[in-house]
C-alpha positions as CSV (number, residue, x, y, z in Angstrom):
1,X,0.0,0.0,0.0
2,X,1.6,2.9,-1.0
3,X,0.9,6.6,1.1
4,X,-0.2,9.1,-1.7
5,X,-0.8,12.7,-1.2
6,X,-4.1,14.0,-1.9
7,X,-4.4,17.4,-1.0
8,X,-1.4,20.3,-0.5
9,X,-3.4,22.4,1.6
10,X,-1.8,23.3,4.8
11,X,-2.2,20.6,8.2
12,X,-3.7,21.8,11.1
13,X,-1.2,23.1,13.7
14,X,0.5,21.1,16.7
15,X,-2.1,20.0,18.7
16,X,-5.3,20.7,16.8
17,X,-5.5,24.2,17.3
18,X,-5.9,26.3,13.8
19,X,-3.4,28.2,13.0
20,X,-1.5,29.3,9.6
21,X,1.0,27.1,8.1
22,X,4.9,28.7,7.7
23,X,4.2,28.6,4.2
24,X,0.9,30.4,3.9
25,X,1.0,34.0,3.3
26,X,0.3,36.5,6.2
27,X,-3.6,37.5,5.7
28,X,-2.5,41.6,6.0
29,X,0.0,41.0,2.9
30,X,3.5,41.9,3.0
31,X,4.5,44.9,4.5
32,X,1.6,46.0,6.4
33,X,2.6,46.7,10.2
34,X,0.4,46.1,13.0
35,X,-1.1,49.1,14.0
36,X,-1.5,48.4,17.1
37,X,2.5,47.2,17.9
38,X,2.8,50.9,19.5
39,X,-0.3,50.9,21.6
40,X,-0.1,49.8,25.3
41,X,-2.5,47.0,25.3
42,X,-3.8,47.5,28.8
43,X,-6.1,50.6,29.0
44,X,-8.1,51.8,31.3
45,X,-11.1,53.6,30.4
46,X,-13.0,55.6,32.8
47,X,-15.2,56.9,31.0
48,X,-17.1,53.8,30.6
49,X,-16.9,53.5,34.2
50,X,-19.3,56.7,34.6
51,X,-21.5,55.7,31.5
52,X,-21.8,52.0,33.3
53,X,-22.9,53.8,37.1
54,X,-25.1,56.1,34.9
55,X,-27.0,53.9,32.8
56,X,-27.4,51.3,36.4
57,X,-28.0,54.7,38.2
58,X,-31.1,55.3,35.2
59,X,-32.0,51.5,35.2
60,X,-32.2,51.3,39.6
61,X,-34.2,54.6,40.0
62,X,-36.7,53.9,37.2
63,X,-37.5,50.1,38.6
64,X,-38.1,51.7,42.3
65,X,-40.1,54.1,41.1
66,X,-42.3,51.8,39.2
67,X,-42.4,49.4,42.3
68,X,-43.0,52.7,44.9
69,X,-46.1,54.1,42.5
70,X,-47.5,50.3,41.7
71,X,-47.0,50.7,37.7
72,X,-47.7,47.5,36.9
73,X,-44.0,45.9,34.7
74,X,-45.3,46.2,31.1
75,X,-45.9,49.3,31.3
76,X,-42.6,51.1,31.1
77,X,-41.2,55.2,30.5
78,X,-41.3,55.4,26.7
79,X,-37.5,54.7,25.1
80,X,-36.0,57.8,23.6
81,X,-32.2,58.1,22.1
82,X,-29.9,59.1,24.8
83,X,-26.6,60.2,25.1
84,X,-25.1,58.9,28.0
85,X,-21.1,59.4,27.0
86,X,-19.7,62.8,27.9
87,X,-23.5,64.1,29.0
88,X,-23.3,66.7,32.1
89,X,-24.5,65.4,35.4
90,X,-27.3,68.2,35.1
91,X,-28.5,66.8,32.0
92,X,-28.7,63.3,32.9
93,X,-30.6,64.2,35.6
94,X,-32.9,66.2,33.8
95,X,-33.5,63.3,32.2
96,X,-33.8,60.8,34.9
97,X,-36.4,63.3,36.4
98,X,-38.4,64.0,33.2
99,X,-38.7,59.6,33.3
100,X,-39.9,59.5,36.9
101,X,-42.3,61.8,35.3
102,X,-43.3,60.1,32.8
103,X,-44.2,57.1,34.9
104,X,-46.1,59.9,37.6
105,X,-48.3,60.5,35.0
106,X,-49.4,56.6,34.0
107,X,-51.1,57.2,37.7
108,X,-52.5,60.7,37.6
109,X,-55.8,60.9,39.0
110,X,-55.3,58.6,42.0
111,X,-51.9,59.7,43.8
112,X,-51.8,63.3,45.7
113,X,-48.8,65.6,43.9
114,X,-47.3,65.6,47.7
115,X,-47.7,61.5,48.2
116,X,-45.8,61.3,43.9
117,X,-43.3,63.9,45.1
118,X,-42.5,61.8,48.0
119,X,-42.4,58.6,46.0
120,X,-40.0,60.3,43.3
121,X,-37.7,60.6,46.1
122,X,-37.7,57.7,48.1
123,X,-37.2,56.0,44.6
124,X,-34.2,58.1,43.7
125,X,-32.6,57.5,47.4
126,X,-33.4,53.4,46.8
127,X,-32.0,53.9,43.5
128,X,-28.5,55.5,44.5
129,X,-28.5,53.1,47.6
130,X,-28.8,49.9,45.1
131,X,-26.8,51.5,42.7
132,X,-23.9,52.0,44.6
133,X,-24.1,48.7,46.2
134,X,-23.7,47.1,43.0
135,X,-21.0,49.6,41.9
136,X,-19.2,48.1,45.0
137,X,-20.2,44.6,44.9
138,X,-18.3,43.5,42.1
139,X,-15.0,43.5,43.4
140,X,-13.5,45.6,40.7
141,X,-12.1,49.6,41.2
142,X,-15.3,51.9,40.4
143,X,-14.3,54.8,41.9
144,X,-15.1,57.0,38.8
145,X,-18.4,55.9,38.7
146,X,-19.1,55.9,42.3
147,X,-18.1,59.5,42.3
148,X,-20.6,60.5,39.0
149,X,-23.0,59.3,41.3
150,X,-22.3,61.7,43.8
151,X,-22.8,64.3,41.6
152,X,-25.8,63.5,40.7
153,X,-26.8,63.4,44.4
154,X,-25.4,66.6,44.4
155,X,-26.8,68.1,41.8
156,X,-30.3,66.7,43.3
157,X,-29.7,68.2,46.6
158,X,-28.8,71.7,44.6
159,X,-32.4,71.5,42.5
160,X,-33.9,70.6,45.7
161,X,-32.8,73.5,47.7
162,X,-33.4,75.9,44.5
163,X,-37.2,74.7,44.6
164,X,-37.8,75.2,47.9
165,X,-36.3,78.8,47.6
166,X,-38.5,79.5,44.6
167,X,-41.6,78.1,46.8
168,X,-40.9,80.5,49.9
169,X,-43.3,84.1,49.3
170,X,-41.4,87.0,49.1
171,X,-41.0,88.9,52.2
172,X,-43.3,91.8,52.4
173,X,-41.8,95.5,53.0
174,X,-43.8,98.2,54.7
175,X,-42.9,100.9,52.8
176,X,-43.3,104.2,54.0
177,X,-45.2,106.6,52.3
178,X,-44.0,109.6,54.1
């Protein structure tokens, strides 16, 4: 019995694993450099840290508040196009608090404005609280993120303190008409 060849196609590498034969041309061509030889190949990005606490931050808040006002699960905040990268605290949270509105309104009629007021918050507090549990739980450095959520607490407490201002009657001056 005599061995013949029937195929000149390359063998698999050592071991089974695919790989390319010596003799089978580099799949870039000839001459092309890796563009990423220069790069460092481990990169931190923190950014995605903040867009990740954000979006949880978003996701936390919005289930609580659903829970707190009794919206039943299928009926969810309408989906619009966000821009979460790069997006100032102050917007976000514009945003957050326009949702939480949006859900408000599925039960007009049968909540007081004080008793949805009340719910927006608690659901917002619950929603940090969870948020930064999880931001903790899993073990890995989210400092960046832990701090955006700050901010937004922050800038919370700073539209908080701004309403209440606004709500306070002006004082009323006697003024003299002598």
């Amino acid at each position: 019995m005599t061995d013949e060849i029937r195929t000149t196609s390359p063998v698999a590498a050592a071991g089974g694993f695919a790989g390319r034969a010596p003799a089978q041309p580099h799949p870039r061509g000839p001459g092309k450099e890796d563009a990423s030889a220069g790069r460092a190949s481990d990169r931190v990005s923190v950014d995605r840290d903040v867009e990740h606490a954000m979006r949880l931050l978003r996701e936390r808040v919005l289930a609580r508040t659903r829970a707190l006002l009794g919206v039943p699960e299928g009926m969810n905040t309408p989906e619009f196009a966000e821009v979460v990268e790069g997006e100032p605290i102050e917007t976000f949270l514009g945003r957050l608090l326009s949702a939480q509105n949006q859900l408000t309104a599925r039960r007009a009629g049968t909540w007081t404005p004080e008793g949805v007021r009340r719910a927006c918050h608690k659901a917002l507090e619950q929603g940090v609280a969870e948020t930064l549990e999880l931001l903790t739980a899993d073990g890995r450095s989210a400092h960046q993120g832990i701090g955006a959520v700050g901010e937004v607490l922050v800038a919370y407490g700073r539209r908080l303190r701004e309403a209440a201002l606004a709500a306070e009657p002006e004082p009323q001056h006697d003024v003299d008409s002598a």
